[in-house]
C-alpha positions in Angstrom: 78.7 86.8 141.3 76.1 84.8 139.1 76.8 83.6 135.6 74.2 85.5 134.1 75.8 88.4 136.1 78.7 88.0 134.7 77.1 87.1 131.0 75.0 90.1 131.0 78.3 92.2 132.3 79.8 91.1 129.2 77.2 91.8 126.7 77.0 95.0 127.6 80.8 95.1 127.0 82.7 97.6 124.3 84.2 93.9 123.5 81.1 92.4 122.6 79.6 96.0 120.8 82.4 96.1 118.5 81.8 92.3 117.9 78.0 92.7 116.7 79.0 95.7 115.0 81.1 93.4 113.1 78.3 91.1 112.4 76.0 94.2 111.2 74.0 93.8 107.9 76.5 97.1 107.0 79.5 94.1 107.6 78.2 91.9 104.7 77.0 94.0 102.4 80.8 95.7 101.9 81.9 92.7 102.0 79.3 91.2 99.5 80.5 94.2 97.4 84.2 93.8 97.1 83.1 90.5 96.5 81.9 91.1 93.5 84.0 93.5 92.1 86.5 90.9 92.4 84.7 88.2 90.1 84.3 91.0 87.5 87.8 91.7 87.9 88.9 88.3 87.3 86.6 87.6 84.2 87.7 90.9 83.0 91.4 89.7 83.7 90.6 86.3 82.0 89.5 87.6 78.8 92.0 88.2 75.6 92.5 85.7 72.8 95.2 86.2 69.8 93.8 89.3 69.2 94.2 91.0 72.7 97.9 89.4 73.1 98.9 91.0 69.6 97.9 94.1 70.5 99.4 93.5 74.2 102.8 93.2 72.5 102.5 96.5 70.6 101.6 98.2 73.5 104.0 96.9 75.1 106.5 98.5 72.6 105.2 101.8 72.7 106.1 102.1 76.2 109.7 100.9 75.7 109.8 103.5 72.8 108.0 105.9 75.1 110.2 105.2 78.4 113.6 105.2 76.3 116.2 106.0 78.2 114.4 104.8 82.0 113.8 101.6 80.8 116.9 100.5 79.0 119.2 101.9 81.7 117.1 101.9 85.3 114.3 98.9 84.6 116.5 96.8 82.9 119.7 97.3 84.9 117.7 96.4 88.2 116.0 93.9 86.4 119.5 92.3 85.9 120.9 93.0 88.6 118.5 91.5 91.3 118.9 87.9 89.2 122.8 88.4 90.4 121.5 88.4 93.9 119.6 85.3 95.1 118.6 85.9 98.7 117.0 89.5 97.1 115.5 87.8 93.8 113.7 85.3 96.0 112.5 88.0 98.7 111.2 90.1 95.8 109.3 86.9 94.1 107.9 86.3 97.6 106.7 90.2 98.1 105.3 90.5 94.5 103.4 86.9 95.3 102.2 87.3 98.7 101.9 90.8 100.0 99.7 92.5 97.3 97.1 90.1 98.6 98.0 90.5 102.3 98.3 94.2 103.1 95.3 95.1 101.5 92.9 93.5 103.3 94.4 93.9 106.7 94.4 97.6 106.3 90.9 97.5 105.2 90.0 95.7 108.6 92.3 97.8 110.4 90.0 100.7 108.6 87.3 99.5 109.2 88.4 99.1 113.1 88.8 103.3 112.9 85.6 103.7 111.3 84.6 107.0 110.1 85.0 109.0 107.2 89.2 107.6 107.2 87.3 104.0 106.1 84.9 105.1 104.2 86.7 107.5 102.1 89.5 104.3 102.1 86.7 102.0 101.2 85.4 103.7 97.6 88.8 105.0 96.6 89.6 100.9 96.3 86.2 100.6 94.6 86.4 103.0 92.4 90.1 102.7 91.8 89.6 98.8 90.8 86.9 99.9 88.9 88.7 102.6 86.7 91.5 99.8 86.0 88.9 97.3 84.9 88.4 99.6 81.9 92.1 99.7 80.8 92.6 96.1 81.2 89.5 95.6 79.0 90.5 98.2 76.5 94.1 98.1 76.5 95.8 95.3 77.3 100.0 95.3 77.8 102.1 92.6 77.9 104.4 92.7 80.8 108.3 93.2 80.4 108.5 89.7 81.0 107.1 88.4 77.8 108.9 90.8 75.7 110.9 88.7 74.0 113.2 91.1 72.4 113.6 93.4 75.1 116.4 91.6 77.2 113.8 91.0 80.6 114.4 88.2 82.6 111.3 86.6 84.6 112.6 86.9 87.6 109.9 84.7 88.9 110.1 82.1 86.4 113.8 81.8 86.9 113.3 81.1 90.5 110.5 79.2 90.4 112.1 76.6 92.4 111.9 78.5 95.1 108.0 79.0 95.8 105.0 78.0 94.3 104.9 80.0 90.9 105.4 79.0 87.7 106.0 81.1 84.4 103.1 82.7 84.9 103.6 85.3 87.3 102.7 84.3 91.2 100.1 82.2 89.7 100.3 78.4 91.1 102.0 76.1 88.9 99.5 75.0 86.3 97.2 77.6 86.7 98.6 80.1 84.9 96.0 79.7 81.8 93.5 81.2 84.8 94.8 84.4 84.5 95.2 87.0 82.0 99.3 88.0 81.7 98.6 90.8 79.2 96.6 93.1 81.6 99.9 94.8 82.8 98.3 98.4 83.0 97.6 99.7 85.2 99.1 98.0 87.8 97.3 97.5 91.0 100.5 95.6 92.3 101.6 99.4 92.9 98.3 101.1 93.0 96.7 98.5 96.3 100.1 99.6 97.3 99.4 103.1 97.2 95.7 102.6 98.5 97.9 101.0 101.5 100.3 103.7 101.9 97.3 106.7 102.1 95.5 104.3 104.6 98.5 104.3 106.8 99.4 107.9 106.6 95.9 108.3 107.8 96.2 106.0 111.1 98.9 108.5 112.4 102.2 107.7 114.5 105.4 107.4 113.1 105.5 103.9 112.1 102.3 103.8 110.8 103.8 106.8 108.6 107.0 105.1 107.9 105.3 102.1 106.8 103.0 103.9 104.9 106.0 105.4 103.0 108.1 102.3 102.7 105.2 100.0 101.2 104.5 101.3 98.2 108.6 102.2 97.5 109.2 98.5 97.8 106.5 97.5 96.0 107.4 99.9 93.2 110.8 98.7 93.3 109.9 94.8 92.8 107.6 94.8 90.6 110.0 96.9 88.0 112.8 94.6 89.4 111.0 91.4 88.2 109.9 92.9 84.7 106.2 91.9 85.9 105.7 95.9 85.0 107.3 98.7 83.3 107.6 102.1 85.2 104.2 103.6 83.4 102.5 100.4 84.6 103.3 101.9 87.9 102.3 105.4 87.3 99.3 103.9 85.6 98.3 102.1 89.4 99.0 105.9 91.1 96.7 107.6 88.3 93.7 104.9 89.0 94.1 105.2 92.9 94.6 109.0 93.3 91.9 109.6 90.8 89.7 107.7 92.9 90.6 109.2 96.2 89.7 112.9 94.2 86.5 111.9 92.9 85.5 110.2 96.7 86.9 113.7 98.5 85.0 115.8 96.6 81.6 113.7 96.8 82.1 113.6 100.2 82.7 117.3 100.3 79.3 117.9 98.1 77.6 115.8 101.6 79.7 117.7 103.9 81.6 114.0 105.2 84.4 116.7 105.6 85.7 119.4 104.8 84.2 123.1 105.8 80.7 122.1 106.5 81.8 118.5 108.5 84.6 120.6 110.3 81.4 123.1 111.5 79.2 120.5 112.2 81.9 119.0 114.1 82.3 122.1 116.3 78.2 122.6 116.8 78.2 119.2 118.1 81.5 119.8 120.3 79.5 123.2 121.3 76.3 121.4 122.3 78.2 118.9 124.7 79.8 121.2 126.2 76.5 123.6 126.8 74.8 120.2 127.9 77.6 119.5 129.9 77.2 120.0 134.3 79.8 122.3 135.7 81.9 121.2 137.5 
């Protein structure tokens, strides 16, 4: 067989359609778009002054008040009790640092791999979800357990800094942490990518995908209460942003009929119309 044979064999490959389709325009401009949500979000994050930290630390008090009894006994005990166990205190420094920022995107690609209304639906709901927390860190800014002095939270991460790259300042590099705004605790989107994760997951089917999609968020829950990085209504504050924004994408997708009643009868017209157009066999 010739070479061009064989060239024009694989061009017309599913291989090399799904790699142009990767290339599309569509491609960059998502891209291009989470982009920029994540410069706002970091200039956003970047902001406070005195002003922003004072009012961090109250906030940060009216949740202790407000959390009572769930944070003196279940946050703080785990807090403490994880700085007893090393080979678990590292492993959570090492989850909270590295996986919020690698899950994420490989479920998006892995999303984007299933196309269809599963990615796009995925695709806004982390938009729109970043979006609403952009408002909260710009409006109300909480200090982290961590930087509660007179609450009894250790920084897990600061204590074993040793062990990784981080500093005092979260899983920010060591001298870096002035880049990064530490009183923008609510909501967190530790959790609420988490969440955006787990939903993802659920939606790729199989049993590990389901597992996974259960145990990811839980663990991520878990660790960021564990190394006082968040209080439990940071946590809940992550859910409310992400679920919100799942509501608000189902039901504009429902007013274009991407699903529900009127994509589930367009679905069977379509599936009636092949079959009609179909040659018995």
């Amino acid at each position: 067989m010739a070479v061009a044979d064989v060239d024009a064999q694989v061009r017309s490959s599913g291989t090399d359609t799904g790699f142009r389709r990767w290339l599309s325009g569509n491609a960059f401009i998502e891209l291009g778009a989470l982009v920029g949500l994540a410069v706002i979000y970091n200039i956003v994050r970047a902001g406070g002054g005195p002003a922003s930290k004072g009012a961090a630390m109250a906030h940060a008090h009216d949740i202790v008040r407000i959390e009572g009894w769930v944070f003196d006994r279940f946050e703080l005990g785990l807090n403490h009790w994880i700085v007893g166990v090393t080979f678990l205190a590292v492993g959570a420094c090492y989850f909270y640092a590295l996986m919020h920022y690698v899950m994420t995107p490989i479920v998006l690609i892995l999303s984007r791999k299933r196309g269809g209304w599963l990615y796009w639906r995925g695709y806004w709901a982390l938009v729109i979800a970043c979006a609403i927390a952009l408002v909260s860190y710009a409006n109300f800014p909480v200090a982290p357990p961590r930087l509660v002095t007179d609450v009894d939270a250790i920084d897990v991460m600061r204590q074993f800094s040793a062990w990784g790259w981080w500093g005092d300042a979260a899983s920010a590099p060591r001298g870096l942490g002035d880049a990064t705004n530490q009183y923008a605790a609510m909501p967190s989107l530790h959790f609420g990518w988490s969440l955006w994760c787990g939903i993802q997951m659920w939606g790729f089917g199989g049993r590990k995908w389901r597992i996974a999609a259960v145990a990811y968020p839980t663990l991520q829950a878990l660790v960021v209460i564990a190394t006082a990085n968040h209080f439990g209504l940071d946590v809940l504050g992550g859910a409310f942003c992400v679920l919100t924004a799942y509501g608000i994408v189902t039901v504009i997708g429902r007013i274009l009929g991407k699903t529900g009643p009127r994509s589930a009868a367009r679905a069977s017209s379509r599936q009636a119309e092949d079959a009609t157009a179909s040659p018995a066999s």
